[in-house]
BADREN-590138 format. One record per residue (C-alpha): y, z, x. Coordinates in nm, 2 decimals. Layout:
N
Y:Z:X
Y:Z:X
...
This chain:
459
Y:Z:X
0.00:0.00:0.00
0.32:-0.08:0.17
0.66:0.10:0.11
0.83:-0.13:-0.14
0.51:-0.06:-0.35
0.53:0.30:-0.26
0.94:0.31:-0.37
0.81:0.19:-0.67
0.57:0.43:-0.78
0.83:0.71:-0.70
1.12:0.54:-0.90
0.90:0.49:-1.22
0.81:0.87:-1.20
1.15:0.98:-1.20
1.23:0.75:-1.47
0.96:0.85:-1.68
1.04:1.25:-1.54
1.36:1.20:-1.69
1.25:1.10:-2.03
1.14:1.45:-2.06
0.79:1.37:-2.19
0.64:1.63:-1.93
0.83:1.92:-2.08
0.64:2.03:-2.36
0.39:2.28:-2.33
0.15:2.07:-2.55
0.16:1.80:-2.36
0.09:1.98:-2.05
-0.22:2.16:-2.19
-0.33:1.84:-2.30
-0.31:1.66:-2.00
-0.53:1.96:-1.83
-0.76:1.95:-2.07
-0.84:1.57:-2.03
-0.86:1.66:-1.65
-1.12:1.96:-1.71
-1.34:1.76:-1.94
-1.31:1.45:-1.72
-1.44:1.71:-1.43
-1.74:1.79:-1.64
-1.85:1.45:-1.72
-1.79:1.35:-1.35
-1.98:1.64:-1.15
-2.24:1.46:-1.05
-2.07:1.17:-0.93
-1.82:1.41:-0.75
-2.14:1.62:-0.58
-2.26:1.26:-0.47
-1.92:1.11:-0.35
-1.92:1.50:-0.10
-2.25:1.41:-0.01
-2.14:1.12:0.15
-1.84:1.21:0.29
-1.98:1.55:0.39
-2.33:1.56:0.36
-2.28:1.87:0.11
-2.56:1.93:-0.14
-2.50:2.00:-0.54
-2.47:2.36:-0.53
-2.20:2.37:-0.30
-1.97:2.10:-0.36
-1.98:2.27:-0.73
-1.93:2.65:-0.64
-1.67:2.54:-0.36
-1.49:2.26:-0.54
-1.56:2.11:-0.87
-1.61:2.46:-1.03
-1.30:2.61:-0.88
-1.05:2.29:-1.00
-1.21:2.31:-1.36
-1.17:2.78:-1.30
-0.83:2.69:-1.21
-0.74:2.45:-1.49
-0.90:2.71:-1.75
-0.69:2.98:-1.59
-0.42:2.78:-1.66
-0.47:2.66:-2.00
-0.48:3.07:-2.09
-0.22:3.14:-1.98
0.07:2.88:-1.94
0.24:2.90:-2.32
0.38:3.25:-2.17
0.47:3.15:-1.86
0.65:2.83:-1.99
0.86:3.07:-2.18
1.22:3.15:-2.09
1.25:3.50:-1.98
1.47:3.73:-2.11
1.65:3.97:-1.86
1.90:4.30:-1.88
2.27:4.21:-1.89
2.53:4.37:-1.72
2.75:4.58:-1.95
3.06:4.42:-1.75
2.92:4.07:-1.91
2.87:4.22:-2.24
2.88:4.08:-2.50
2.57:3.80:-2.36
2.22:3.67:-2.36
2.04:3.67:-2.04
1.76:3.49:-1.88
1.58:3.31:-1.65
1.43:2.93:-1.77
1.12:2.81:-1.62
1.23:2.40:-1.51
0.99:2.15:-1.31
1.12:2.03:-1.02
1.04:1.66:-1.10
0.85:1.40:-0.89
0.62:1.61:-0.67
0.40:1.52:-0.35
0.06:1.63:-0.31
-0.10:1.55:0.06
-0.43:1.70:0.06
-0.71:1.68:0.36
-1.07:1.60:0.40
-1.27:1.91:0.45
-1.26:2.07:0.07
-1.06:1.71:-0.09
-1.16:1.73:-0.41
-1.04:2.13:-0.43
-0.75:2.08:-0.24
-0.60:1.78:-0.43
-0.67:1.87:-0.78
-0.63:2.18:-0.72
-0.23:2.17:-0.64
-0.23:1.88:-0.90
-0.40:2.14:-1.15
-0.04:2.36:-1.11
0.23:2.12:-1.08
0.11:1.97:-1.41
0.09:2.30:-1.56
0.47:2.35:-1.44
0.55:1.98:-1.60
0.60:1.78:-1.32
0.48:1.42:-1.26
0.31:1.35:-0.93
0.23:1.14:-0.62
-0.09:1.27:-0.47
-0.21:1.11:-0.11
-0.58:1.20:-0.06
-0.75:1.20:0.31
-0.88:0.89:0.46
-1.15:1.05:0.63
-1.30:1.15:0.32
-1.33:0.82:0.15
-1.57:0.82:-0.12
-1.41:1.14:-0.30
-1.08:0.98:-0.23
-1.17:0.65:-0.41
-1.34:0.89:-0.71
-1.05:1.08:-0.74
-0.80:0.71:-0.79
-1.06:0.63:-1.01
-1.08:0.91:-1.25
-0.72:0.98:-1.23
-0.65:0.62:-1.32
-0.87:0.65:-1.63
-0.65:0.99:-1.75
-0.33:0.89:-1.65
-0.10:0.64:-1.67
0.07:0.57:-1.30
0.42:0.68:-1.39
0.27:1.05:-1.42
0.03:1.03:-1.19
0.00:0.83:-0.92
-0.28:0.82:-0.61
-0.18:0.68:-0.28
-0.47:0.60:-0.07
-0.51:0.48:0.28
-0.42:0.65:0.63
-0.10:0.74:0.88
0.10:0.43:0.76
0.12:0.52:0.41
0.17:0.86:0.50
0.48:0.75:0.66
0.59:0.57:0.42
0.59:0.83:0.20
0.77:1.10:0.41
1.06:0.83:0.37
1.09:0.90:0.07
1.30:1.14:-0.15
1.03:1.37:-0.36
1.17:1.66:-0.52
0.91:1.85:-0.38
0.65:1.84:-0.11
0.24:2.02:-0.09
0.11:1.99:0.24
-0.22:2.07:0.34
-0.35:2.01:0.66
-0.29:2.11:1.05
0.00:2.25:1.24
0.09:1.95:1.43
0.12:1.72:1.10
0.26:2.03:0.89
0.52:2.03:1.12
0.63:1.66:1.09
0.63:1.69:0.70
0.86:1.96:0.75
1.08:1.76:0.95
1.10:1.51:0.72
1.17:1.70:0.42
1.45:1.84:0.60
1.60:1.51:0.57
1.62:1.52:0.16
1.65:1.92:0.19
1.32:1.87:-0.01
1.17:2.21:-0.04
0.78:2.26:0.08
0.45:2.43:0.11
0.27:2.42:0.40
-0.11:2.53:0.38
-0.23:2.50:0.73
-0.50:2.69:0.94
-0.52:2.89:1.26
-0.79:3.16:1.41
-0.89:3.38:1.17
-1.02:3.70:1.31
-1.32:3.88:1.14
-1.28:4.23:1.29
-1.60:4.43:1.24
-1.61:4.82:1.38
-1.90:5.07:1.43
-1.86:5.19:1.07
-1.96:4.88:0.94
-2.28:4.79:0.71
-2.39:4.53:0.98
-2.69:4.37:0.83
-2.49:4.31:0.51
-2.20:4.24:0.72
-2.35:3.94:0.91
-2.50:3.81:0.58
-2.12:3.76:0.49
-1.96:3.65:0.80
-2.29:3.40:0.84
-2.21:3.27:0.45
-1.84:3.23:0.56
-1.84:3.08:0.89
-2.10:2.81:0.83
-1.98:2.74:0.45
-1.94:2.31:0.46
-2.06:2.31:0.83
-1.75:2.60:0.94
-1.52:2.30:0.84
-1.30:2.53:0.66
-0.93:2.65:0.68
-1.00:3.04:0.63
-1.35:3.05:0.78
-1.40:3.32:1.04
-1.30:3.18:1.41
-1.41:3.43:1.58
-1.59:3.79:1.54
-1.40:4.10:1.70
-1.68:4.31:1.72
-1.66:4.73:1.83
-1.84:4.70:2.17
-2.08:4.97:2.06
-2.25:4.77:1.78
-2.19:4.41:1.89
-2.51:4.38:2.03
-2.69:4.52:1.68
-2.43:4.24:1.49
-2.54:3.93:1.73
-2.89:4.04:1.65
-2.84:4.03:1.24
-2.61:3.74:1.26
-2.92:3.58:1.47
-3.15:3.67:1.22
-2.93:3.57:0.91
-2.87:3.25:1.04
-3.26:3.18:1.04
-3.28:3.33:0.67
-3.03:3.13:0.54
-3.06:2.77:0.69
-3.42:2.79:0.86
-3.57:2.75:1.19
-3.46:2.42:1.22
-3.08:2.36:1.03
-3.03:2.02:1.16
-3.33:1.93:0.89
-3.17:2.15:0.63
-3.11:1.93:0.31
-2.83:2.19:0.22
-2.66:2.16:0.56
-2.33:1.98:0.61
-2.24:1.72:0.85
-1.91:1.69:1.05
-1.67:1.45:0.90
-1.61:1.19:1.22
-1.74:1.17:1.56
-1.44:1.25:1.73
-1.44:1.57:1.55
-1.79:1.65:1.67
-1.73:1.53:2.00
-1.46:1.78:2.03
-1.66:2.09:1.84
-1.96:1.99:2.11
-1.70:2.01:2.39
-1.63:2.37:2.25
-2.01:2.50:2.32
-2.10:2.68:2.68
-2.48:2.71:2.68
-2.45:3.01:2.91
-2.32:3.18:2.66
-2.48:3.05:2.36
-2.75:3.27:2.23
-2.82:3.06:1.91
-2.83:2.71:1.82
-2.58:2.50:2.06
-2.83:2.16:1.99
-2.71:1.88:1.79
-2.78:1.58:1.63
-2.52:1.28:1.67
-2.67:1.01:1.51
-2.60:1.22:1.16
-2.28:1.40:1.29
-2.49:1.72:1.30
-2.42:2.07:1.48
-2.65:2.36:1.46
-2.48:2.72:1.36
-2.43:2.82:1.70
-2.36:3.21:1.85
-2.16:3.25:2.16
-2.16:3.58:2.28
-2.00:3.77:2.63
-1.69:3.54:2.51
-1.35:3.54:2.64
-1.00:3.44:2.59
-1.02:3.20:2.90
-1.31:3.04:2.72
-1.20:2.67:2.56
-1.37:2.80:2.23
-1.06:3.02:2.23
-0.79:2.83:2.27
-0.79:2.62:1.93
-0.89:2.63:1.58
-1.26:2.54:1.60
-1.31:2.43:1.23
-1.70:2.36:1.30
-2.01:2.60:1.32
-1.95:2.75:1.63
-1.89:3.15:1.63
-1.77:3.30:1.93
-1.82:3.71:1.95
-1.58:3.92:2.17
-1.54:4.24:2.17
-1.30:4.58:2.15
-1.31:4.96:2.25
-1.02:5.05:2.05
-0.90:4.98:1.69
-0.53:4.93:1.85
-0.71:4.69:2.06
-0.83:4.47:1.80
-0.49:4.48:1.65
-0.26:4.42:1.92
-0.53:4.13:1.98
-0.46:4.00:1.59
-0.09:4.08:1.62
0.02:3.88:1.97
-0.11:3.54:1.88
-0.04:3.32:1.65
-0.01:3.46:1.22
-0.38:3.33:1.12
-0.46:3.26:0.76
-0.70:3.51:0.70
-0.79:3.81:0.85
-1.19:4.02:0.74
-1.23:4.35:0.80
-1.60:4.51:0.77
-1.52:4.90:0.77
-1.68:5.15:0.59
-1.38:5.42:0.71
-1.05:5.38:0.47
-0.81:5.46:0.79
-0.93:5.23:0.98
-0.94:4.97:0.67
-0.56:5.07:0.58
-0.43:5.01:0.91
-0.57:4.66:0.98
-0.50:4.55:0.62
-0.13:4.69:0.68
-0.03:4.66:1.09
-0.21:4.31:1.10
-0.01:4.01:1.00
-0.20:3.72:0.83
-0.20:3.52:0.52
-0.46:3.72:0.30
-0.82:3.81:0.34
-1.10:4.06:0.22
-1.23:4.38:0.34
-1.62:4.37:0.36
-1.64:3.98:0.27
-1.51:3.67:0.38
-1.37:3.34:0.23
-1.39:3.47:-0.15
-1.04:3.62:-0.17
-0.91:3.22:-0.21
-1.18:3.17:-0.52
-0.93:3.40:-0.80
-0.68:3.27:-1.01
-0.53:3.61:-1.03
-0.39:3.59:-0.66
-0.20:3.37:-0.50
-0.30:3.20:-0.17
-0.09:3.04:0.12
-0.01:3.12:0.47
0.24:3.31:0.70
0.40:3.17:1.00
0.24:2.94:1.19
-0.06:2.95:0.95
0.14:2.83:0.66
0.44:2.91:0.39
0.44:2.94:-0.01
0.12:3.00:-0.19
-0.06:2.88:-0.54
-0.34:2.90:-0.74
-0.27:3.05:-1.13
0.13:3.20:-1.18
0.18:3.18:-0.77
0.08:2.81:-0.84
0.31:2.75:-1.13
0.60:2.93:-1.00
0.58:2.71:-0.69
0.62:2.40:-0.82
0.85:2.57:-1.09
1.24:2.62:-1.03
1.43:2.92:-1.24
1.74:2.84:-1.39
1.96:3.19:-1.43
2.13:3.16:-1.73
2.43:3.32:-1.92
2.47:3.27:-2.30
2.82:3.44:-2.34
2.89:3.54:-2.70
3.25:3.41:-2.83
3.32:3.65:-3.06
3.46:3.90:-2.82
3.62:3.80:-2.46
3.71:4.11:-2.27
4.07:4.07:-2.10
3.92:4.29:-1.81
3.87:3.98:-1.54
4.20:3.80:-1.63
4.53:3.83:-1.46
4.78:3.96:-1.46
4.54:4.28:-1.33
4.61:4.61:-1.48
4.57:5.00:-1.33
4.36:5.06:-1.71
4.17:4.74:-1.63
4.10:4.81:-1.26
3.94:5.20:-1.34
3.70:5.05:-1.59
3.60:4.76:-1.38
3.51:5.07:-1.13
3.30:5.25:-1.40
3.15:4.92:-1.49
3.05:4.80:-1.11
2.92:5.12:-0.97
């Protein structure tokens, strides 16, 4: 698609924005609802169009992605006739006598650029609350996951009609050409380095954003901890979609004195849930490209691997592999892995571990497995991150009743349910001023009487 096309799209949107068809709340719940049904007639095309972008089998690409859009889209249908609703707020008695409140407004033509490790979630799933909010949208799927991308312009085509909804497809040169243009406002998610240039160009229109990104998320685990349990979880989490996910355990930070009992249940869980032999497990993912598993291959030291580390290229495959007697001089350390590779270090001191958390960059998750409340309290409070769980992994992003997004260099802004709608929502403050009284208070010529009730009023 090249940018003349591209203009296009956008200038239809914001003509048919500007109609004001998107406002109503019925037509808003209608349009979810065609999504959620269309969802459940198409599950098993989505779970095959996942397979063969990455190789994930039924249950998964339904508990991790369709099943989440269509728990989203349910969440919202509850809920969005009161949150559409203007909101009524106290009024000053120096304003009396007046109405006051704040109105819930779309922004207008939204962009959604979503990547290729969860891109079925991570589309609709943004699309899902700037519909809710009343906006129209632009959504520009990942090429390198190219059969859920073509589903997704397919069903989206069938629901709605292009001046609503519109998908981009294709790779960098379409991206560009949408950064060029003016949206009204801009969902990223993806890495740093391309997070950064959306930013940039957003600044241009003074566009306002969300950045989902990534980072190292730390999984800090201490000698309190249910360990056997605990490496079920971490072992679910890591290797969830072949560790090819944003807020997947990095890394374990392990108390020395029980790091060799973890290794020894995350050995043992890794053989309970994927077999002897992984790289033959149907319900094992693949990596997405082979540049991505050259690199995550690069990342394995077989003198320190004490699991897995074997691999198959010829189906982009990489055995859930343990490193263990890790450092941070080790090249597994020094960038967001985003494969099945799990490095264990090591701490003596629970200010260790969070000096550790605190003096690199803000990750987008942080896990905690502690059975002592102090120690759980002061990680989930001194440590600075995006969100997280205490005894799990990965499931704090699977509610509609919390918002999810990043800090710093992991990310900014949030969504999923009312975080979702109020982010692609802007509220208008409003005064209704009465006319049948008009204080002389605020008018000149000032007066002594005037300026002592003005004090009583602003105090």
């Amino acid at each position: 698609m090249d940018e003349k096309q591209i203009a296009d799209i956008i200038l239809r949107q914001r003509r048919y924005f500007d109609t004001g068809a998107t406002l109503p709340v019925r037509s808003r719940i209608a349009a979810l609802k065609k999504l959620r049904q269309t969802l459940i007639d198409s599950e098993e095309r989505i779970g095959q169009a996942l397979k063969e972008d990455l190789g994930k089998c039924s249950t998964e690409s339904y508990m991790s992605e369709t099943g989440m859009v269509i728990s989203e889209i349910s969440h919202m249908l509850g809920h969005l006739g009161r949150w559409a609703r203007e909101q009524r707020v106290p009024t000053p008695m120096a304003q009396f006598h007046a109405r006051s409140y704040r109105k819930p407004c779309p922004y207008g033509v939204v962009l959604i650029m979503s990547p290729w490790n969860y891109p079925l979630l991570l589309t609709l799933g943004p699309l899902v609350d700037a519909l809710a909010a009343g906006n129209t949208a632009v959504v520009k799927p990942s090429a390198y996951s190219p059969a859920t991308s073509a589903l997704m312009k397919e069903l989206l085509s069938a629901i709605f009609p292009p001046e609503y909804v519109a998908v981009v497809t294709g790779g960098r040169q379409e991206n560009v050409f949408l950064l060029e243009q003016k949206f009204d406002y801009i969902f990223f998610t993806g890495s740093k380095a391309v997070g950064q240039q959306v930013l940039q160009k957003a600044a241009v229109h003074m566009t306002p954003v969300t950045l989902e990104l990534g980072g190292k998320s730390p999984c800090i685990v201490d000698q309190t901890a249910d360990l056997k349990l605990a490496a079920r979880r971490i072992v679910f989490g890591k290797f969830l979609n072949c560790g090819q996910t944003c807020v997947a355990p990095d890394y374990i930070l392990c108390h020395r004195s029980v790091k060799d009992q973890l290794v020894a249940h995350l050995i043992a869980e890794i053989r309970r849930q994927y077999g002897s032999e992984p790289l033959s497990n149907e319900g094992y993912g693949r990596i997405v490209s082979r540049k991505h598993f050259s690199r995550i291959c690069g990342l394995i030291d077989p003198e320190k691997t004490v699991l897995g580390g074997d691999w198959d290229e010829s189906a982009l495959k990489i055995a859930p592999t343990v490193l263990d007697r890790v450092t941070w001089d080790d090249p597994v350390m020094r960038e967001e892995i985003f494969g099945p590779v799990l490095p264990v270090l090591t701490f003596d001191h629970l200010e260790e571990a969070i000096e550790t958390v605190n003096c690199r960059p803000t990750p987008l998750a942080l896990y905690i497995f502690s059975s002592d409340k102090q120690t759980i309290r002061r990680v989930t409070g001194l440590c600075r991150y995006g969100g997280g769980c205490v005894n799990d992994c990965v499931i704090h992003l699977a509610t509609s009743a919390m918002g999810f997004g990043g800090l710093g260099e992991s990310g900014m802004g949030a969504y999923h349910g009312k975080d979702g709608f109020d982010t692609f929502t802007h509220y208008k403050s409003i005064v209704d001023k009465k006319t049948w009284l008009d204080l002389p208070l605020r008018y000149q010529p000032y007066q002594k009487l005037y300026d002592r009730i003005i004090h009583l009023f602003l105090r």
